[in-house]
Every structure is written in structure tokens, then in C-alpha cells.
N, C-alpha and C positions, 0 to 999 in steps of 0.2 A: 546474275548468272553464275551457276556452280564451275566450277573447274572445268568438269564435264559439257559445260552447256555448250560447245561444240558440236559435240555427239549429236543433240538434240535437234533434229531437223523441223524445217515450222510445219505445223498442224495446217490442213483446211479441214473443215467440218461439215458440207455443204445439206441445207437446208436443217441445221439447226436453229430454231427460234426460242426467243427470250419474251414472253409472255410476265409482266406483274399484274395480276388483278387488283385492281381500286379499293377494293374493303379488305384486304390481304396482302403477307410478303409472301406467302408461298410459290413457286414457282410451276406453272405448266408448260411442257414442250410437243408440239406436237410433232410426231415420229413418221418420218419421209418412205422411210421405208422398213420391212418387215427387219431387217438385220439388222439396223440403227444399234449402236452400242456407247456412244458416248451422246452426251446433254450437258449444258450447259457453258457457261463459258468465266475463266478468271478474270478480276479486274483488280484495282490499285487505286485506292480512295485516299482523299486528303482528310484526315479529322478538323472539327471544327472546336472548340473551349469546350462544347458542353456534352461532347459524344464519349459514351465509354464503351464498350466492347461488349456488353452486355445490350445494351442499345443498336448498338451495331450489327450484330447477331442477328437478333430480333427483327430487323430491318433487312436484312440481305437473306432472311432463309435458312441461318444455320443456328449449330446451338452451339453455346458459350464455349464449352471447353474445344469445341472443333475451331471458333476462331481465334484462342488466344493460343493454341496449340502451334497455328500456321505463323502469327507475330511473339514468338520469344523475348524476353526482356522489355516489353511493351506493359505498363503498369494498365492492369482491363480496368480499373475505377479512374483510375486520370492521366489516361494517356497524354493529352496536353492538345493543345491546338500546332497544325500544319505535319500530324504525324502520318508517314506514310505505311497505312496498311493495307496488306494482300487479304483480299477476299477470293477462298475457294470455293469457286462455283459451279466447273464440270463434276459429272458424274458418269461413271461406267455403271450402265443398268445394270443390277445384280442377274446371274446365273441362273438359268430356270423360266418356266412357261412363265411370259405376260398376262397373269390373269388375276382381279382384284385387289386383294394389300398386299405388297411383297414389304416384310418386317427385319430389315436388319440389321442384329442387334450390336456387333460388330464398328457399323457404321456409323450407329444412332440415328438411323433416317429409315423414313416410311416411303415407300411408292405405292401408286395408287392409277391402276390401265383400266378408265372407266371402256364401256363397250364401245366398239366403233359405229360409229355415226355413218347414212349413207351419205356418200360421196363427201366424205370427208375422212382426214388422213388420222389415222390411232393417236392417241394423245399418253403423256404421264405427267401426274404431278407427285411434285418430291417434297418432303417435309421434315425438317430437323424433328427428333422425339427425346424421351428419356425412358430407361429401361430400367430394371430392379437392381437395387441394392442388394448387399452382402447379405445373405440368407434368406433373401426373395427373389428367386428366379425368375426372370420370365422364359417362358415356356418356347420353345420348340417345337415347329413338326406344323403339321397342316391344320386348318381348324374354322369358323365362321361367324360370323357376327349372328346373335340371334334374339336381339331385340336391342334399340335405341332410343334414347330417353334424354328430352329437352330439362334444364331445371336439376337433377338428378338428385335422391336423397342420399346423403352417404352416410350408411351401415355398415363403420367397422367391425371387422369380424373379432372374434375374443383374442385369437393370438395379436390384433394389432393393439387391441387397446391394452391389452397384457406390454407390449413391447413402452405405450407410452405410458403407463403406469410406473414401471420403473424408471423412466428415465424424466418423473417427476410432473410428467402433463396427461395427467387423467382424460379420457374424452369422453365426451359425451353417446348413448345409445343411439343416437340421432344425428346428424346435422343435417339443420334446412340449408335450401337453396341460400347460396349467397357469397359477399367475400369469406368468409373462413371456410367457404366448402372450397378443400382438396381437389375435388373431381371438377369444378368449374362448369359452365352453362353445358356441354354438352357431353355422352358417353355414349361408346357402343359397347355391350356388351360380348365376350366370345362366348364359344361353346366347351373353350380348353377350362379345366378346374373346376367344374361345375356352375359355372358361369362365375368366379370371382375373378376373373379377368377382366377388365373395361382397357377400352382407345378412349381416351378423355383431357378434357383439359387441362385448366391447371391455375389457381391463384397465386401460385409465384412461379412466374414465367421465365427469370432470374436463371433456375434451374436446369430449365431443358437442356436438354442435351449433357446431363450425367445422370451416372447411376444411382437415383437415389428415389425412384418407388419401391413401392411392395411386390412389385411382379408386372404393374401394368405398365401401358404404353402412355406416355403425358405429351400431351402440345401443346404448345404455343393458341392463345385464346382464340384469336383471328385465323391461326388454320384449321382449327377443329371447327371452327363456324362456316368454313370454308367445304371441309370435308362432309361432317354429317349429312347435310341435304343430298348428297350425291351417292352413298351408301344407304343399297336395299339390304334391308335382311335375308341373310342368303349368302350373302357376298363373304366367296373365299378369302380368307387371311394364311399368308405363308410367312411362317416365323424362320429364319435363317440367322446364322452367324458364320461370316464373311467374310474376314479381314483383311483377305486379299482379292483383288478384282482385277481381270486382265482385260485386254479389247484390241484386236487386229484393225487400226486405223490407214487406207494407203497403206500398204506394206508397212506400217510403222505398230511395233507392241507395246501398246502404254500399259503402266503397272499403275493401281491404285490400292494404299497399302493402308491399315487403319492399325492400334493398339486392339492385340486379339482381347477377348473378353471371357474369361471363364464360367463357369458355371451360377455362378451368384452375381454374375452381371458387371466384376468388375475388372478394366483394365489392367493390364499387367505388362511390362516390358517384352519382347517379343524377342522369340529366339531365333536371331537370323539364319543358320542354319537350317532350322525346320522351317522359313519362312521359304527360303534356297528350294529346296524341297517339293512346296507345294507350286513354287512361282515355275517349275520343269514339269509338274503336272498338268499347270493351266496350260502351259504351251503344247504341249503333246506329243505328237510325231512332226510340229511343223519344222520342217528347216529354217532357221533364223538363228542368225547371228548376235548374242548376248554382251552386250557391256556387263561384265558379272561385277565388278568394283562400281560400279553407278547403279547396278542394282541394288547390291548389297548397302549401301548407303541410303537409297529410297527406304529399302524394305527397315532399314535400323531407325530412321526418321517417323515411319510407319504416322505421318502426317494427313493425311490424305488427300495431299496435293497430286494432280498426275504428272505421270514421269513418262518420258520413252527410252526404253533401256534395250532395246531390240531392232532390227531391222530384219525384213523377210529375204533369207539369201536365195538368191539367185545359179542355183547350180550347173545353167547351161552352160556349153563350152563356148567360148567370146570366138565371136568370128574378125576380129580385125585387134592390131596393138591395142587403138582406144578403147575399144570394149574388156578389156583385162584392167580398167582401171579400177582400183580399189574403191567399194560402195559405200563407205563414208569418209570426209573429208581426210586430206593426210597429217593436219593438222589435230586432228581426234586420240583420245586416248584408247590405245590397243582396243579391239574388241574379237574376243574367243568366242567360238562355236561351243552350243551347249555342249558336252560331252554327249555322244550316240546312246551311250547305255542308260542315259539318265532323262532321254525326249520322250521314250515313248509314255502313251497318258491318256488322259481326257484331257479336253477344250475344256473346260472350266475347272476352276477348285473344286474337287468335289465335295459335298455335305457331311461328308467322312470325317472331311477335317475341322468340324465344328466341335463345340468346345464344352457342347450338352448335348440334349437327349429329347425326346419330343413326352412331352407330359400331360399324364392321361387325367390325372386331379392332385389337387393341392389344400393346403389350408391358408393360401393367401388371402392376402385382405382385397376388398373392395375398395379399401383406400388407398391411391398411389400417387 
């Protein structure tokens, strides 16, 4: 527990469920109700001699750099047996209509609101990804899958095989299906870049979860095996970048903060100040009272562990002594009201504050 964890009042989350499917680590939750804003849930694992963090990852649903992020000073190749690591596992749904891929790039994770089913309750499933490296963007802005392809031949484009040319590994005009194919058993293609976009696998799984395709979206083997069958052609893809995510839980405001992500996909230190900024935005006009020093710590950790750094104040006038008692404990460190001039807003971060541009075509590669 931080200093702060006082502050921190305990969570209920009622009618979240933890779903693992048998042939997959991916995770599905189905949503109780239309407002549902948080999924999932944290936990605290023992390692065993032969687990490494890349392993572990892979196993729990997230990618590498998200979990060795959450355990600092944790060696991810041999952490050692009986080491205790935190696995983060809720998620505050991103911002914006529930409808087919929501992509964010911010977060490094995919969600995915297949249709609702009758008489049964809206489902999401969430999926650790990897987004483009330094000088391969992935793209922004709204867009579609429009055609999907088992097996897939990967045809790098000239800029890519230009790029492995100089850096000493020639490729080939072709790759068949198999281990050296990049793209792995399954791809969807977009409609953004003139279709040199794919959602696809991946033969080194190792990876997921940093920047380092050419523009496309990569998963993990067993979620893309997972996803494809469930993705018709057609199906909206919405690319965002996110870095911060808020959610009104019981009167309580949890913050969910990531390493923003610039234009070429890659992470960069976070200017808490502007992070300040956009965290008075997502709040809005609501009245709630701010831990600004245990925000400002979240947002500089920008982990993406959830935090509650808010409570929803209550402005009516106390009709009795007990009722004038202060709404978080007295043992708590101070907590100030946002400043007036600085609440009003929108309910969510808005898209303003993304870190790119929605892209109409490209010469990325096929291969990512």
C-alpha cells in the first residue's frame, strides 16, 4: 500500500465476471449493464523456477512491457522462484460508442463488443496487441476489416524490404505460410492505407505488447485464433490513442493512466502537467473532490495500474453534527477540490488529445 492508500476506499464491482476460454488466455467479461465502465479484476501470483515474465504475460492476457512495467526491479528472464508478482487486470473500457474493434494504441490492447445476443447480457473481450514502430505509424481514425485470410502470404512491400536490406537481412518477394511468416496463422485486413494494414499474428509472441511493427496491429497466436472466427467483414475498427482513462465507480473516480504514445508509435515520458490537464477534462463539471498529490503520482507512474484519486462530493447542507463529518477518513492525506475554473469539460478525454491524425493512406508494409 502507497502512503496514500488510506485515501483509497475498497472497490465493489458487482456483476463483473472472469471468463478464461480453454484454447486461449484472452479474456471475455460480460457487461451487466449498458454504463458498466470497469472489467476485470487485479491479482498477486507466486512464481514458480521456470516462469519468466514473458511467459507470464502471455498467460495472464497482457503484453510484456505492461507487465514488467507493473514489477520494477523484477529480472523478466529469471525472476527466480517464490517471487511475488502483481498482475494488472482491470480495465476501464475506452471512451466512445461500444461497437466492433475499439484499438488503443496508447494502451496496447484491443477490445472487441461482438453483437448482443437475445436474452443474453453484451459481452467484451480484451486482448494485449503491438502497434508500429518509429517511422511506421499506426493509423488513427475510424476504418474496417475487409477481407480475412487463414494461412496468409506475406508480401512485403519495397519500403520494407528496403528497410531490411540495409540493415543486412535481404527478404524474400514472398513468404509462405509458416514459422518465419511475421503475419502468423491468421490476418484481417483494414480498409485504412489501402489495405496495408492487417490485425494478425505473430511468430514471436515474445514481442507483443511494444512498438515494433510496421504499422499493424500483432497478437498473441492463440488470441488471433480466438478473434478471427468472430470477425465478419464489415466490422468497424476504431483506432484511438488514450493514455488516460477515467470511470465514476460508487461515487469513487478511478484514474487509469498508460505512457502516452506519439505519432510513430512510440512511448515517451509523460508530462504530468498536461496529463493534470486532461485528468480536469475527463472529470468535467462533476463536483468531486481530488487527491491532486496521489493523482499526480498515478499520472507520473502512468502504469496502468487503477488508482482512486477522487471522491464525488457531496454538496448538500448536513442536517445533524454527524453529518458534517468529513468524507474521507481523518487519517487521509489533505484532499482539495478541483479548482472551479478548471472542472468544466467533457466526461471523457477527448480525441483532441491524441497524439496523431486519422490516416487516409500510407506506404507501410504488410509486414508487422
Amino acid at each position: 500500500m502507497t502512503r496514500y492508500g488510506q485515501f483509497a476506499l475498497a472497490f465493489l464491482l458487482l456483476g463483473v465476471a472472469l471468463v478464461l476460454t480453454p484454447d486461449a488466455r484472452a479474456t471475455v467479461y460480460p457487461l451487466q449493464s449498458a454504463d458498466q465502465q470497469v472489467v476485470g479484476e487485479d491479482q498477486t501470483i507466486t512464481t514458480v523456477y521456470e516462469d519468466t515474465l514473458y511467459d507470464l504475460a502471455n498467460k495472464y492476457s497482457l503484453g510484456s512491457e505492461e507487465l514488467i512495467r507493473v514489477n520494477p526491479g523484477v529480472d523478466p528472464w529469471v525472476p527466480g522462484a517464490g517471487k511475488s508478482i502483481n498482475v494488472p487486470g482491470r480495465h476501464i473500457l475506452p471512451p466512445g460508442p461500444r461497437v466492433g474493434i475499439v484499438v488503443n494504441i496508447a494502451e496496447h490492447r484491443l477490445y472487441y463488443y461482438p453483437k448482443a445476443r437475445h436474452g443474453a447480457p453484451r459481452e467484451v473481450y480484451t486482448y494485449p496487441i503491438s502497434i508500429g514502430k518509429m517511422d511506421w505509424r499506426t493509423p488513427l481514425g475510424i476504418t474496417h476489416v475487409i477481407s480475412k485470410e487463414r494461412n496468409p502470404v506475406w508480401i512485403p512491400t519495397a519500403s520494407v524490404r528496403k528497410e531490411h536490406l540495409q540493415d543486412g537481412d535481404p527478404l524474400p518477394a514472398r513468404v509462405l505460410p509458416g514459422p518465419k511468416n511475421p503475419l502468423g496463422a491468421f490476418a484481417m485486413r483494414l480498409a485504412v492505407g489501402n489495405g496495408t494494414y492487417l490485425i494478425h499474428g505473430t511468430n514471436n509472441p515474445l514481442a507483443v505488447g511494444m512498438p515494433v511493427t510496421h504499422g499493424c496491429i500483432r497478437m498473441y497466436p492463440d488470441d488471433v485464433a480466438q478473434l478471427f472466427p468472430m470477425i465478419p467483414v464489415g466490422t468497424q475498427v476504431r483506432i484511438i490513442n488514450q493514455p488516460i482513462k477515467v470511470a465514476w465507480v460508487d461515487g469513487e473516480l478511478l484514474l487509469e493512466a498508460h505512457p502516452p504514445v506519439n505519432a510513430e508509435g512510440q512511448s515517451f515520458e509523460p508530462d504530468v502537467d498536461q496529463f493534470a490537464e486532461l485528468l480536469r477534462q475527463a472529470v468535467g463539471d462533476s463536483t468531486v473532490a481530488i487527491h491532486w498529490d496521489y493523482a499526480r503520482e498515478v499520472l507520473q507512474k502512468a502504469d496502468g495500474v487503477l488508482a482512486t484519486v477522487g471522491l464525488e462530493a457531496d454538496l448538500s447542507p448536513p442536517t445533524s453534527a454527524s453529518d458534517a463529518a468529513p468524507a474521507v477518513p481523518a487519517t487521509a492525506a489533505p484532499v482539495t477540490a478541483a479548482p472551479a475554473a478548471t472542472t468544466a469539460g467533457v466526461t471523457a478525454v477527448p480525441e483532441a488529445a491524441s497524439t496523431g491524425a486519422r490516416v487516409a493512406g500510407s506506404d507501410a508494409a504488410t509486414a508487422r
